[in-house]
C-alpha positions as CSV (number, residue, x, y, z in Angstrom):
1,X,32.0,191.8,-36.9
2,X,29.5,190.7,-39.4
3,X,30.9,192.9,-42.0
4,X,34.6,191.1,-41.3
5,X,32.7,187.8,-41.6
6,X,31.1,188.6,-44.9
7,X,34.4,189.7,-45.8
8,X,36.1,186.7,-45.0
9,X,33.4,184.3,-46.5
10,X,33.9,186.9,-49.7
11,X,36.3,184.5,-51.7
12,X,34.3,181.3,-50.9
13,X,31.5,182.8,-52.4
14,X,33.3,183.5,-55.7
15,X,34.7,179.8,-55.6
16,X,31.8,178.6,-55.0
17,X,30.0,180.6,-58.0
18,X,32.4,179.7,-60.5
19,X,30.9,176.4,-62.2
20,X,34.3,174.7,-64.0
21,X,35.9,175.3,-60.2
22,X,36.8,171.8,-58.4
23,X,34.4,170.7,-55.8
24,X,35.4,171.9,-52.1
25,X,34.6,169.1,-49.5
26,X,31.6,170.6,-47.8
27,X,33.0,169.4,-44.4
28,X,36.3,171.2,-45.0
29,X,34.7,174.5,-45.7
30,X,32.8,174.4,-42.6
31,X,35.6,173.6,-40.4
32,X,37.4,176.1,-41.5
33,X,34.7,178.9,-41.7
34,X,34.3,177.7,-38.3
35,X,37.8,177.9,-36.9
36,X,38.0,181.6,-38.8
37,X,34.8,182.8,-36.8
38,X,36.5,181.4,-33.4
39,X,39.3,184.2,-34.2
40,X,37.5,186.7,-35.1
41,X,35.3,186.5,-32.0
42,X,39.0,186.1,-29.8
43,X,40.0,189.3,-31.6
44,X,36.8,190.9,-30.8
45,X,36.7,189.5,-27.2
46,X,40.4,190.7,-26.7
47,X,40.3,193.7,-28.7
48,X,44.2,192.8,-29.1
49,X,45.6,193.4,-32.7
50,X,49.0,192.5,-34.3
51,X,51.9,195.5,-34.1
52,X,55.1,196.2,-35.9
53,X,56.9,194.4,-33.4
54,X,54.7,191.1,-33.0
55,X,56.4,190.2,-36.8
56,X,59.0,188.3,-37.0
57,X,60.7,189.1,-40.1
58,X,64.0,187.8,-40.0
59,X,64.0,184.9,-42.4
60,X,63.4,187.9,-45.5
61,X,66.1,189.7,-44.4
62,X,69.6,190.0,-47.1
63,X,73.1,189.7,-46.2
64,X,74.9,192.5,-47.1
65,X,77.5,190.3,-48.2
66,X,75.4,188.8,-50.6
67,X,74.6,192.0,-53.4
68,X,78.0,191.5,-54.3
69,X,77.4,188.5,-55.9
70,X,73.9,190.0,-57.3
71,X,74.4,190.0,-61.6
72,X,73.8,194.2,-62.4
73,X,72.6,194.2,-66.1
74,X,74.0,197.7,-68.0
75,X,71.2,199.9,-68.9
76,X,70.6,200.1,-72.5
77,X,70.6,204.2,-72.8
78,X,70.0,203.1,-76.9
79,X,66.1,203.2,-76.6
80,X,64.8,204.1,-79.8
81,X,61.3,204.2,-80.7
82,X,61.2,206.2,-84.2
83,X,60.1,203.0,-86.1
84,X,56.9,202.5,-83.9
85,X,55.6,206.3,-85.5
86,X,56.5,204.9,-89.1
C-alpha cells in the first residue's frame, strides 16, 4: 500500500520541485492526498477492483451511420524521396 501511495504522491512531488510552477494551496493538496488515501485504504479493506464490465463506455461509442459522412483523403502513392540523398 505504501508503494501505491508513493506512487500516487509521485506527480505532486515533481510539481512541487519545479520552481517557475504556480503555487498549489497547501490546504487543497492535503485534502485531496487525503481523500486519495481514504480509497486506497477502501480498496485495500475491500480488496474489490474495477472489471471490464463495471465501465460504462457508451458515450465513445460511433454510429455506424456516421463513417459515411467521415472525409477519406486519397493516398498519395507519389512518395518520392530522391532529392533528400542529393
Amino acid at each position: 500500500m505504501k508503494k501505491a501511495l508513493y506512487l500516487l504522491l509521485l506527480p505532486f512531488a515533481l510539481f512541487a520541485a519545479d520552481d517557475t510552477a504556480v503555487t498549489v494551496d497547501k490546504a487543497q493538496l492535503e485534502k485531496h492526498v487525503q481523500e486519495q488515501i481514504k480509497r486506497e485504504e477502501n480498496f485495500a479493506r475491500t480488496q474489490t477492483f474495477l472489471q471490464g464490465d463495471d465501465y460504462n463506455l457508451s458515450e465513445h461509442q460511433v454510429d455506424p451511420n456516421d463513417l459515411n459522412s467521415v472525409k477519406v483523403d486519397p493516398p498519395e502513392y507519389e512518395f518520392n524521396m530522391d532529392d533528400v540523398y542529393d
